[in-house]
C-alpha positions as CSV (number, residue, x, y, z in Angstrom):
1,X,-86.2,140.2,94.6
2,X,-86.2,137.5,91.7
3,X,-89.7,136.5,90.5
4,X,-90.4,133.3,88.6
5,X,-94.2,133.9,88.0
6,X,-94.4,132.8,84.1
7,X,-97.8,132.4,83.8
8,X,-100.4,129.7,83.5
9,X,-98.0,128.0,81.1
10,X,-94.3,128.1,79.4
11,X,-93.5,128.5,75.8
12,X,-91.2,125.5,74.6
13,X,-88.6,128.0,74.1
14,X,-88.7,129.9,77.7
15,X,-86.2,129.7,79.7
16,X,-86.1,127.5,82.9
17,X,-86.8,130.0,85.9
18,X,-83.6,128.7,88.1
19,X,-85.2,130.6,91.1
20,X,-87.6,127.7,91.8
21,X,-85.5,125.2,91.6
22,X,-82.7,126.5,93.5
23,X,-85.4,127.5,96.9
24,X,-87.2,124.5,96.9
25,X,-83.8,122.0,96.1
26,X,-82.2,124.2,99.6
27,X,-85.1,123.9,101.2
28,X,-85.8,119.9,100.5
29,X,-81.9,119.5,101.9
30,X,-82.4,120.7,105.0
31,X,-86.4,119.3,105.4
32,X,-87.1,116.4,103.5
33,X,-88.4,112.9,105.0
34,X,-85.7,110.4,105.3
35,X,-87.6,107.4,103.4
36,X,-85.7,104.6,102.2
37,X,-86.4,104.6,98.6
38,X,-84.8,108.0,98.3
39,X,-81.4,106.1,99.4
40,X,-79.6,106.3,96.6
41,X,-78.3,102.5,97.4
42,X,-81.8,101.4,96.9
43,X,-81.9,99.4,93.5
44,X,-84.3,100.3,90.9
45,X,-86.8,97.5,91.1
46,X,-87.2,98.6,95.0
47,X,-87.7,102.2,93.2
48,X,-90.4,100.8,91.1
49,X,-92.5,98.9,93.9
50,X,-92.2,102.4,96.3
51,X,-93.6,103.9,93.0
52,X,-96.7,101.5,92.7
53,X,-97.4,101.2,96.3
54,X,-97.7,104.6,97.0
55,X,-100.1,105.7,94.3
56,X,-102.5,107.0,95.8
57,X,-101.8,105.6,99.7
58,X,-99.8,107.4,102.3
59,X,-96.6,106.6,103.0
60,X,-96.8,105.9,106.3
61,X,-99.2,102.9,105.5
62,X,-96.6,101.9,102.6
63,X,-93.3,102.2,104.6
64,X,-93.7,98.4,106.6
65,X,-95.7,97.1,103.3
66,X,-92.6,98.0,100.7
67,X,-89.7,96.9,103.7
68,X,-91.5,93.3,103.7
69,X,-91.8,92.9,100.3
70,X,-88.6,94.4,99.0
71,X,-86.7,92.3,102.0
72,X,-88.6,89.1,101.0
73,X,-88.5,89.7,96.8
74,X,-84.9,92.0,96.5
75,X,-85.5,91.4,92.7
76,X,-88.1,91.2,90.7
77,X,-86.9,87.9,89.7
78,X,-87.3,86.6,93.0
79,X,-91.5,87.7,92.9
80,X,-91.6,86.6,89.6
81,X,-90.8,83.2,90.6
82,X,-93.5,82.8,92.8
83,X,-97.4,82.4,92.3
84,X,-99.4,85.8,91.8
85,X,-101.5,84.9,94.8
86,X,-98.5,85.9,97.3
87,X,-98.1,88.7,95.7
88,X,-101.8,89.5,97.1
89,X,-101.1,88.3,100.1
90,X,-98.1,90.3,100.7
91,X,-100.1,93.4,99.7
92,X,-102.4,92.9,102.7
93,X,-104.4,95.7,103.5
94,X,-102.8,98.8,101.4
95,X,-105.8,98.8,99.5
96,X,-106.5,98.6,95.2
97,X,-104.9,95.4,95.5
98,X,-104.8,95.0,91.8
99,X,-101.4,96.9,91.9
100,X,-100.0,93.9,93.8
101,X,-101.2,91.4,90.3
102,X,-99.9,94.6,88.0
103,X,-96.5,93.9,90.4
104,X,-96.5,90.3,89.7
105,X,-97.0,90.9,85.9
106,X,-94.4,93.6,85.5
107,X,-92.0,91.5,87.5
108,X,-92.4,88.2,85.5
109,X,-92.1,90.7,82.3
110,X,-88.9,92.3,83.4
111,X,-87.9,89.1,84.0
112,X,-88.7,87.3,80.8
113,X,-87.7,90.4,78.8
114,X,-85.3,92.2,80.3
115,X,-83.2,89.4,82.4
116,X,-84.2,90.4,85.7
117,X,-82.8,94.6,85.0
118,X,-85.3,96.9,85.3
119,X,-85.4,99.1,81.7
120,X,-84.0,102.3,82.2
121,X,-86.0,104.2,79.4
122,X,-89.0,106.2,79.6
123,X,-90.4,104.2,76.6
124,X,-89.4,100.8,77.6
125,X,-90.9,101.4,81.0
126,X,-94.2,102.3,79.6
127,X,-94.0,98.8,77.6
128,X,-93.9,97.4,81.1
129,X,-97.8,95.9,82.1
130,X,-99.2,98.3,84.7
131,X,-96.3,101.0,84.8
132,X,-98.2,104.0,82.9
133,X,-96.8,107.9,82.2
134,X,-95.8,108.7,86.1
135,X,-94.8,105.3,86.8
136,X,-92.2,106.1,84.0
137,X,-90.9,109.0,84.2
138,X,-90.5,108.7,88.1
139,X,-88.3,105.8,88.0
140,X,-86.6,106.7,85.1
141,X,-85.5,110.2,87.2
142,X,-85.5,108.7,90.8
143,X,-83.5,105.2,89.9
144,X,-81.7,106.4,87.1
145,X,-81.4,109.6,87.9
146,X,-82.7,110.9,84.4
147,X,-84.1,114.8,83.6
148,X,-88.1,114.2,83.4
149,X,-90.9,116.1,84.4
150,X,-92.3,113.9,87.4
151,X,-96.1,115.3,87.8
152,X,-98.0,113.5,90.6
153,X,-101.2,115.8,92.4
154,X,-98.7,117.6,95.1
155,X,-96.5,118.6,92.0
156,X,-99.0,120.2,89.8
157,X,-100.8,121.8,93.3
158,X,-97.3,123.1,93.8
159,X,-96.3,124.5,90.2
160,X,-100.1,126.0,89.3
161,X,-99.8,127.6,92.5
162,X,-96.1,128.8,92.7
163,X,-96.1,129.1,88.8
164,X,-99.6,129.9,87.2
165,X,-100.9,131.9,90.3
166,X,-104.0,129.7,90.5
167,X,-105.0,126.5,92.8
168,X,-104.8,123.4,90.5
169,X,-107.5,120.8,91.2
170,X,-107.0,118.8,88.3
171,X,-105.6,115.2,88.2
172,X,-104.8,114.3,84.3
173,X,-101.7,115.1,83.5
174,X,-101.5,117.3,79.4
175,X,-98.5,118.0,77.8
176,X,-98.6,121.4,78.7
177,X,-97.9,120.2,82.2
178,X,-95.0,118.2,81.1
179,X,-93.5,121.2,79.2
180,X,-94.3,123.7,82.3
181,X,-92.1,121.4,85.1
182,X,-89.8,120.8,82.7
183,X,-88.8,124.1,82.1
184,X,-88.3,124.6,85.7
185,X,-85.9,122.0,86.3
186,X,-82.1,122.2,86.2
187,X,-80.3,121.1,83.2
188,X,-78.1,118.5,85.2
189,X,-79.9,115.7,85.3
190,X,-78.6,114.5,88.8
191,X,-80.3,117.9,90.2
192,X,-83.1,117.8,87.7
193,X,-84.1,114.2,89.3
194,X,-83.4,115.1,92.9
195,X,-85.7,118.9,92.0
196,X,-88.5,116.5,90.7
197,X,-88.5,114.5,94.2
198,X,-88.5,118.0,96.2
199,X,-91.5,119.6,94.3
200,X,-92.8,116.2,95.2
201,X,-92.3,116.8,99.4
202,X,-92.6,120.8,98.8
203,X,-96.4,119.7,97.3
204,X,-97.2,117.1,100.1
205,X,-95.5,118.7,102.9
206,X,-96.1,122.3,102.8
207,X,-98.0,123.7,99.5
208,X,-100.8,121.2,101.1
209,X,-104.4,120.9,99.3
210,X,-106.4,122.1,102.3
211,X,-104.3,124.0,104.5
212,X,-100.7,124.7,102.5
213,X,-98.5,126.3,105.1
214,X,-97.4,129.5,103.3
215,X,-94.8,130.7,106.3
216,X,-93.2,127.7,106.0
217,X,-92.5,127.9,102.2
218,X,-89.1,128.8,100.7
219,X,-91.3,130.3,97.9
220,X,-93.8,131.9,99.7
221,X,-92.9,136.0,98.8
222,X,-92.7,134.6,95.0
223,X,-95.3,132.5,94.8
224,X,-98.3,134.0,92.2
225,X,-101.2,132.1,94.1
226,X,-99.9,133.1,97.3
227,X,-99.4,137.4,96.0
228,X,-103.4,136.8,94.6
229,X,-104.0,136.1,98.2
230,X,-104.5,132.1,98.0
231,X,-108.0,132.3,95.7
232,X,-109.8,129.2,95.7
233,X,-109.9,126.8,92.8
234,X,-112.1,127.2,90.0
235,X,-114.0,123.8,90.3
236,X,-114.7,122.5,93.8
237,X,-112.5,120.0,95.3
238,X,-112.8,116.3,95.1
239,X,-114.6,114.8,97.7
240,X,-113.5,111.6,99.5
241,X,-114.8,108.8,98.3
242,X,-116.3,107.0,100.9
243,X,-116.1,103.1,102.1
244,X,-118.7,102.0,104.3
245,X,-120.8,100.0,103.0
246,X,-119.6,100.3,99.4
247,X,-118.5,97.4,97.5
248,X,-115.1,97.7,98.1
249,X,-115.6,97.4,101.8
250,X,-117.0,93.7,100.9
251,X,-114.4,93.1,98.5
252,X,-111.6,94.4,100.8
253,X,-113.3,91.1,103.7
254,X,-113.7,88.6,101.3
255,X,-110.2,89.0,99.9
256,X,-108.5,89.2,103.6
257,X,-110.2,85.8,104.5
258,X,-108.5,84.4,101.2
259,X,-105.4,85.9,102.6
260,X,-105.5,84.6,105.6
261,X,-105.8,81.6,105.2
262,X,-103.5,78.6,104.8
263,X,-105.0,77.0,102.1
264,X,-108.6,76.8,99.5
265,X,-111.4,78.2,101.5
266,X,-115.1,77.2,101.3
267,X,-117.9,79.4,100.2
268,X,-119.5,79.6,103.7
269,X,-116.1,81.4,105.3
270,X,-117.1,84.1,102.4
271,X,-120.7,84.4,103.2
272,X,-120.1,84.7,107.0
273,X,-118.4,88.2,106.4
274,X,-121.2,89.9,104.9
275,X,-125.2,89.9,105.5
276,X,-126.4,91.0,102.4
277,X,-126.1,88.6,99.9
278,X,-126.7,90.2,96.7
279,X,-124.3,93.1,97.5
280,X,-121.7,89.9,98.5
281,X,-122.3,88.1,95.1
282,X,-121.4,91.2,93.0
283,X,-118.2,91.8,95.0
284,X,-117.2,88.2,94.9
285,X,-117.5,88.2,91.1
286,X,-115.4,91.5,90.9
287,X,-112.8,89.6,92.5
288,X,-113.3,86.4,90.3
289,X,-113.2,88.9,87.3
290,X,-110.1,91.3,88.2
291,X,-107.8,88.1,89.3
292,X,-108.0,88.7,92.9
293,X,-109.3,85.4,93.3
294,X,-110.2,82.3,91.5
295,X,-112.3,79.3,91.6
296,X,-110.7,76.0,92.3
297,X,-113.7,73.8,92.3
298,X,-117.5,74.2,92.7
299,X,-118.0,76.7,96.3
300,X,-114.1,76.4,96.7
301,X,-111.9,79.7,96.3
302,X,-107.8,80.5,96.7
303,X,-105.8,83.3,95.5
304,X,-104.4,83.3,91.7
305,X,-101.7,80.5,91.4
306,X,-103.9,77.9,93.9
307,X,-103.7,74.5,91.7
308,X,-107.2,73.8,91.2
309,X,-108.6,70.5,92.8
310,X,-109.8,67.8,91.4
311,X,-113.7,66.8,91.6
């Protein structure tokens, strides 16, 4: 039986273990989800916005979100050419709605600078406003179909496990990372890109945080963690962050009655939604300060774009 435990990490000159590639690439043929921006049809700009929506958001809540707005803006000349505000509103409720204005801002820069074509470099993505490291490297392998390690949490979960024999709980990404996965990928770049997307599913489907589902893995007998006997992480996992009550529970109402509405909306709509005034103040002024809204005249408020009125 062929092992590909190398360790915790991979010297720049090992060679890639072709083993885990191979399992999980059969494994992702016959299992993985049929989502539309894995169709190789899709154009990169609908590529990029899958990307941002689905940081850190599942992708059952993105799926109707990215069909609206890649069926409403098919470029992202055609976002760029409207005011950042619908770009909010579009958003709805996905949640960190400052990746809609980051959106926005990357369209109207691939637009200015590019003509409307999404870069197809690693570096020139990263020039992009918004698009950082994994933004980067993911559409740079997954639109253009490039040889990059791709490292979101379900990949290094995956790899520390399968790989280093230990239970990763980490979320920055190092260099040694990037070196690791991108020994284990193959040299073809077509396979390389479509082995980043299936340690991608292997990580969120099966090799799960809480409860990975070792009998279902094609890597199971090979896998170092799993041979330990599963050991728990070193540090303890990351708890939830919570929402009631917190500030982005107020900041998630007052937004949704700006995009809701037609047109300016008066500061007594805002204060209806939440009792506590102080608590309401603050989150209104994050809003004010991040973009999400703006002030059009005195105790009047629209999304970004709104002309202001006259007083």
């Amino acid at each position: 039986m062929t092992s590909f435990t190398v360790g915790s990490h991979v010297p720049e000159t090992a060679a890639a273990p072709p083993a885990l590639a191979d399992a999980v690439l059969d494994w992702y043929s016959v299992c993985a989800r049929d989502l539309p921006w894995r169709d190789p049809r899709v154009s990169p700009w609908a590529v990029l916005v899958s990307e941002i929506m689905l940081q850190q958001t599942p992708v059952n809540r993105v799926l109707p979100v990215w069909r609206a707005w890649t069926d409403r803006w098919p470029a992202a000349s055609a976002l760029a050419a409207e005011p950042a505000g619908e770009a909010v509103r579009m958003w709805g409720r996905l949640g960190y709605p400052r990746r809609a204005l980051r959106l926005h801002q990357t369209a109207v820069a691939i637009t200015e600078l590019h003509g409307g074509a999404i870069p197809n470099s690693v570096n020139e993505l990263l020039r992009l406003p918004g698009v950082g490291t994994y933004t980067a490297r993911a559409v740079a392998a997954f639109a253009f179909q490039q040889r990059h390690a791709v490292i979101d949490v379900n990949v290094r979960r995956f790899v520390s496990r399968a790989v280093g024999g230990h239970d990763d709980q980490r979320t920055a990404t190092s260099r040694r990372d990037l070196q690791l996965v991108e020994s284990l990928l193959p040299v073809d770049p077509r396979m390389a890109a479509r082995a980043s997307a299936a340690f991608m599913e292997l990580g969120a489907l099966v090799c799960t945080a809480r409860t990975p589902h070792c009998a279902a893995c094609p890597v199971a007998e090979e896998c170092g963690w799993h041979q330990a006997g599963n050991p728990p992480a070193d540090s303890p996992p990351r708890r939830p962050q919570g929402y009631a009550g917190t500030d982005r529970q107020v900041r998630g109402r007052l937004l949704a009655v700006l995009r809701e509405a037609p047109g300016p909306v008066h500061r007594g709509l805002l204060d209806a939604v939440w009792d506590e005034p102080v608590q309401r103040e603050r989150a209104l002024s994050g809003l004010l300060d991040d973009g999400l809204a703006i002030l059009i005249a005195p105790g009047v408020y629209a999304l970004p774009g709104h002309p202001a009125i006259d007083s």
